[in-house]
C-alpha positions in Angstrom: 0.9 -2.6 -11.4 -1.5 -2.7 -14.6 -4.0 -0.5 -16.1 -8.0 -1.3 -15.9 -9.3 2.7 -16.0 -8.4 4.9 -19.5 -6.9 8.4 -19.0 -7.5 10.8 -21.9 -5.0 13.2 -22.5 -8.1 15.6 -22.1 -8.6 14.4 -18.2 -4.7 14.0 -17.7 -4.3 18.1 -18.7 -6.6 19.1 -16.1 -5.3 16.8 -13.4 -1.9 18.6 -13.8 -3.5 21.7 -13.7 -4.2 21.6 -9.8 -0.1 20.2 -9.8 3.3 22.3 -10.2 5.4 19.6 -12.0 5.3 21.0 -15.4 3.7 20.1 -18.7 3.4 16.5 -19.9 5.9 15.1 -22.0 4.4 11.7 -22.4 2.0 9.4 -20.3 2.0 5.3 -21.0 -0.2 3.0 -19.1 2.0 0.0 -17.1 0.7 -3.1 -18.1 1.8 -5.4 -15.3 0.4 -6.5 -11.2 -2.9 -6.8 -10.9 -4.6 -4.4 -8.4 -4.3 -0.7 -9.7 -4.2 1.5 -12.6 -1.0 2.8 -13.2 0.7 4.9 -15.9 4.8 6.1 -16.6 4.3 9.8 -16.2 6.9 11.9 -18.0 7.0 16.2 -17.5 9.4 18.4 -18.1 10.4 18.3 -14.7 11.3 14.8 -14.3 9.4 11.5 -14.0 6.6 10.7 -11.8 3.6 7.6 -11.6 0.3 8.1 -11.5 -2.2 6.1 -9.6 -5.6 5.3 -9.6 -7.0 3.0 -6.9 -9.2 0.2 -8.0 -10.5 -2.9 -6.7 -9.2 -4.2 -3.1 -7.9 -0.6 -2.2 -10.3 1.5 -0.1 -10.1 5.4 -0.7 -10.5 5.4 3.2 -6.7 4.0 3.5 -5.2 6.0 1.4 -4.0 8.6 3.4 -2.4 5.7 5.6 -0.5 4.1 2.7 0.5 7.6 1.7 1.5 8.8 4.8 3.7 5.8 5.6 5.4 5.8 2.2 6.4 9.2 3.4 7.6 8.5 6.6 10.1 5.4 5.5 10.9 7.8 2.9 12.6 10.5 5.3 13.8 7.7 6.8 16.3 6.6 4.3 14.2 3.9 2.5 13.9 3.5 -1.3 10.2 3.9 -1.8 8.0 6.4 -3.5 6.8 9.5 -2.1 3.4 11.6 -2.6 3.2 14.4 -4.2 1.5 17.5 -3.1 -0.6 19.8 -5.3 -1.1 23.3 -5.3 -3.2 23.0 -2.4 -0.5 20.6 -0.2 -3.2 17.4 -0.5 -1.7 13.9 -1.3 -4.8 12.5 -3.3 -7.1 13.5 -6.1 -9.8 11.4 -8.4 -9.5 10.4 -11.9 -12.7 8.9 -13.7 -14.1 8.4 -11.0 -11.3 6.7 -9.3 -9.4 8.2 -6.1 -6.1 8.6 -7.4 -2.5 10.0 -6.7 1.0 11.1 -8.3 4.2 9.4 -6.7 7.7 10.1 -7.0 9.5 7.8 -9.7 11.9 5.4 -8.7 14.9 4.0 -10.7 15.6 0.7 -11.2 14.3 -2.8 -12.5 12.1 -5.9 -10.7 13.7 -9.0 -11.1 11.9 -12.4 -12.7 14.1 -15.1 -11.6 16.3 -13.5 -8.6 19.2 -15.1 -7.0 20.6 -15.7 -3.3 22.3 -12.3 -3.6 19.4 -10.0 -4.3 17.1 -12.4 -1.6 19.9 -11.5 0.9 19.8 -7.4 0.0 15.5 -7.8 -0.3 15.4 -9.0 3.3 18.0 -7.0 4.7 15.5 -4.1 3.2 12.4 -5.5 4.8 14.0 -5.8 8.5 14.9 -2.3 7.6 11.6 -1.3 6.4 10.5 -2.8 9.9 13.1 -0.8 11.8 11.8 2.0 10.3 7.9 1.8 11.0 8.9 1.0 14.7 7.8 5.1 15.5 5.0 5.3 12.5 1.6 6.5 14.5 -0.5 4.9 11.6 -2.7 1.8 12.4 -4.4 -0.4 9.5 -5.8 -4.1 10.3 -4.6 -7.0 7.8 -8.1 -7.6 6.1 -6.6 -10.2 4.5 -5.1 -11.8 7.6 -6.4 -14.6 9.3 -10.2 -12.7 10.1 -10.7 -12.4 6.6 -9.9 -15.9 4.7 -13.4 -17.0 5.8 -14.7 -14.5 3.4 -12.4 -15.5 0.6 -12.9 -19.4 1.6 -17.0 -18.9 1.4 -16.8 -17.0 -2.1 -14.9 -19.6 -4.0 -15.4 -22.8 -2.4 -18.3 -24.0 -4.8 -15.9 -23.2 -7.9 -12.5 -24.1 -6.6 -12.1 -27.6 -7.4 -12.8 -26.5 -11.7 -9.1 -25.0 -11.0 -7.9 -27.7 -9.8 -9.1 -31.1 -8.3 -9.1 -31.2 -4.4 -8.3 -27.4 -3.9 -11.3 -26.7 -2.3 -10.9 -29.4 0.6 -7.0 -28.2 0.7 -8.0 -24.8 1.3 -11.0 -25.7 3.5 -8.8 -28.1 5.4 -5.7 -25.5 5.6 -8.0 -22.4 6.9 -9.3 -24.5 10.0 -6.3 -25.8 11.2 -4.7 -22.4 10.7 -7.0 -20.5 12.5 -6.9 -23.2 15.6 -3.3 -22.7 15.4 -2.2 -19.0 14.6 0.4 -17.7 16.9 -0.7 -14.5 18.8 2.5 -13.6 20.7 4.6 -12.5 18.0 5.8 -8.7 18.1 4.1 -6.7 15.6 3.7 -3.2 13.7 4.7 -1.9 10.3 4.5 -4.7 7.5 4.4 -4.4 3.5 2.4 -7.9 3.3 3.2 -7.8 -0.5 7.1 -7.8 -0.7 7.1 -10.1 -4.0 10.1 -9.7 -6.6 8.1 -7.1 -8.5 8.0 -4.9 -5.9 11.7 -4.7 -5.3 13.5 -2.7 -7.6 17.0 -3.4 -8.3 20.3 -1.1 -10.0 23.7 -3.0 -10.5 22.4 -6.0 -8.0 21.4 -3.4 -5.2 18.0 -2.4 -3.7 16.6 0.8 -5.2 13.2 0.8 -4.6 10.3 -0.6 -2.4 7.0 0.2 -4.0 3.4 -1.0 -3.8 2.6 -0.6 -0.2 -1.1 -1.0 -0.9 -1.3 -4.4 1.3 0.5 -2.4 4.3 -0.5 -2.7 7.5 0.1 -3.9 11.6 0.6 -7.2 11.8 3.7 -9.6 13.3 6.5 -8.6 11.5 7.4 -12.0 11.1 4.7 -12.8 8.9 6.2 -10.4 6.4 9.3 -12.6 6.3 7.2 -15.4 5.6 5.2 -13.6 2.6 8.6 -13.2 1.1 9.9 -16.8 1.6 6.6 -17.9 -0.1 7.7 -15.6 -3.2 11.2 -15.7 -3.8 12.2 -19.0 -2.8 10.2 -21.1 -4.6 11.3 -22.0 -8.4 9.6 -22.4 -11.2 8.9 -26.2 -10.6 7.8 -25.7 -7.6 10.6 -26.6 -5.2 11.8 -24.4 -2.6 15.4 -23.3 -2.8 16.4 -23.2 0.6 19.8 -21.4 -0.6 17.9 -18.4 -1.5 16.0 -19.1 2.0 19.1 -19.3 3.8 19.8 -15.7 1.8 16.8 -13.8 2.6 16.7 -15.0 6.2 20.2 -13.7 6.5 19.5 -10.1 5.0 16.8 -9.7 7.3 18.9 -10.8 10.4 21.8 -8.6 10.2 19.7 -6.3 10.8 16.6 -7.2 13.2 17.4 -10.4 15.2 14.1 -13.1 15.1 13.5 -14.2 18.8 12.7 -18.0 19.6 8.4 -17.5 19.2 8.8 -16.6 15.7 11.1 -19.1 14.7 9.0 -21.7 15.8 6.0 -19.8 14.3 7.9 -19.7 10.9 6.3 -22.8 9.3 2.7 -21.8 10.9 3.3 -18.3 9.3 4.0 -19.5 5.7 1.8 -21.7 5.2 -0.6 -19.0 6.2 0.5 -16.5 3.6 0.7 -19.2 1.4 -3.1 -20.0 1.6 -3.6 -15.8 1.8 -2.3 -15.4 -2.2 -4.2 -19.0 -2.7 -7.7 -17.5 -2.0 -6.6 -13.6 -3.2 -6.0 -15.3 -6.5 -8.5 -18.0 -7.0 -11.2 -14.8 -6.3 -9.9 -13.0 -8.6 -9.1 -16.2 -11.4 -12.8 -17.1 -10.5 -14.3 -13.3 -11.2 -11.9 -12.1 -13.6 -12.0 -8.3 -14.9 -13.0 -8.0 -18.7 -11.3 -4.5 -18.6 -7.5 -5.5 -17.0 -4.8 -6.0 -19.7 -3.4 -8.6 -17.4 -4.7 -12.1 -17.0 -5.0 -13.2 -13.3 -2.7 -14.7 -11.8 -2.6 -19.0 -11.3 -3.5 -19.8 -8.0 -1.8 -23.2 -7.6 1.5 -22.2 -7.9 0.7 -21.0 -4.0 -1.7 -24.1 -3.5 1.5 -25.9 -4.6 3.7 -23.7 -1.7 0.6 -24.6 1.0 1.5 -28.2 0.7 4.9 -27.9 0.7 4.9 -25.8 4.3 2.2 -27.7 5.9 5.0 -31.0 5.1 7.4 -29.2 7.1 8.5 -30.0 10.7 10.9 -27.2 12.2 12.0 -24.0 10.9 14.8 -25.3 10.4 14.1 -26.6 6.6 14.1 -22.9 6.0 17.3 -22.0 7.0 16.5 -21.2 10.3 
């Protein structure tokens, strides 16, 4: 979450105008993520978030990522739901910006988590997975595999003035991926963004799932491996395969992982791993003069690349 677009009080008073959830009581921009505007709405009828949808979001997906959030809502899962104004529509614009209000969820994201909140994180992905099984909404991963050439084209000239070689490790990375991305894995509803600040926690239990902006179809086991990339790593860069072990067992007491994506596990993160690589060099390489937020490093996952593509089996995950 962060802020990048200004909301006057003047332009907040006539969005809640076309809403029936009272009269502001305060409004303060969130300063943190790095893809949307986002502000702590407080009425007098309780607590809600408003978004407005900047950069990578298209206003064109909205009513999926809306949509699904309400789905896995009446499902039983801890993420926030769209609210309807007077006129039962999910969506509205601000500035300029297409923009919504979502319910507000309790609870705090976690900088340094340990095993025990990777084990209740994955056991709410598989869950999240269960859920989507029946959800009619279809999305393609732009930021799969079909579109790293874009991202690999846009920053190769400037790469290596981050950091020496990253422009060969990335070129080197994206070919052998793409000769060797698995196909046959079983697929549907995936968050594709399940880091630590998008996992709310109260008294060392989920709470919340939030930012579903990334969602789409795609193997569900590739989520897992988006979250090994960003919980299990520490700070110095080594993996903690305790945590690993943690997360992989959340997730399997609830959906079992069948032999093809086991052996696809390594393949898989080292393909998120060069997916945040690119996202985040594009965005260190072009950064926003208006975000509050600086960018985010790129070579802590360049660093995560080279550690997967050194691994031989699954089995140095945990696996």
């Amino acid at each position: 979450m962060a802020v990048y677009t200004d909301v006057s009080f003047e332009a907040l008073s006539a969005l809640l105008e076309r809403y029936e959830i009272g009269e502001p009581m305060s409004f303060k921009g969130i300063a943190e993520g790095v893809e949307n505007s986002n502000y702590l709405l407080h009425t007098t009828t309780g607590n809600y978030i408003l978004t407005l949808y900047e950069k990578r979001v298209a206003s064109a997906d909205l009513p999926f990522f809306l949509s699904l959030m309400s789905h896995l809502a009446a499902r039983g899962l801890p993420c926030p739901v769209p609210v309807s104004d007077r006129q039962g529509g999910w969506t509205c614009t601000v500035n300029g910006r297409p923009a919504a209000i979502l319910s507000f969820l309790e609870g705090l994201s976690l900088r340094r988590p340990q095993p025990a909140h990777c084990e209740a994180a994955g056991k709410a992905l598989a869950r999240l997975h269960v859920a989507g099984q029946d959800f009619p909404g279809k999305r393609q991963n732009a930021l799969g595999p079909s579109g790293w050439h874009e991202l690999v084209s846009a920053t190769r000239a400037r790469a290596d003035s981050v950091q020496d070689g990253l422009a060969q490790l990335i070129a080197r990375s994206h070919d052998q991926l793409i000769a060797s991305w698995p196909h046959n894995l079983t697929c549907g509803i995936i968050h594709a963004d399940l880091f630590p600040d998008n996992v709310l926690f109260v008294d060392g239990a989920v709470s919340g799932l939030i930012d579903f902006y990334f969602a789409c179809n795609d193997a569900l086991a590739y989520d897992l491996a988006v979250m090994l990339n960003s919980w299990c790593f520490e700070a110095d860069g080594a993996f903690n395969v305790t945590k690993s072990k943690a997360l992989l067992k959340g997730y399997r007491s609830v959906r079992s992982l069948d032999d093809a994506e086991i052996a696809a596990m390594p393949l898989l993160c080292a393909g998120a791993a060069l997916r945040f690589t690119l996202t985040r060099l594009f965005d260190w390489l072009n950064p926003d003069p208006g975000a509050l937020v600086r960018p985010k490093d790129p070579r802590e996952f360049a660093r995560a690349l080279r550690f997967h593509q050194s691994v031989k089996s699954a089995g140095e995950y945990g696996l």
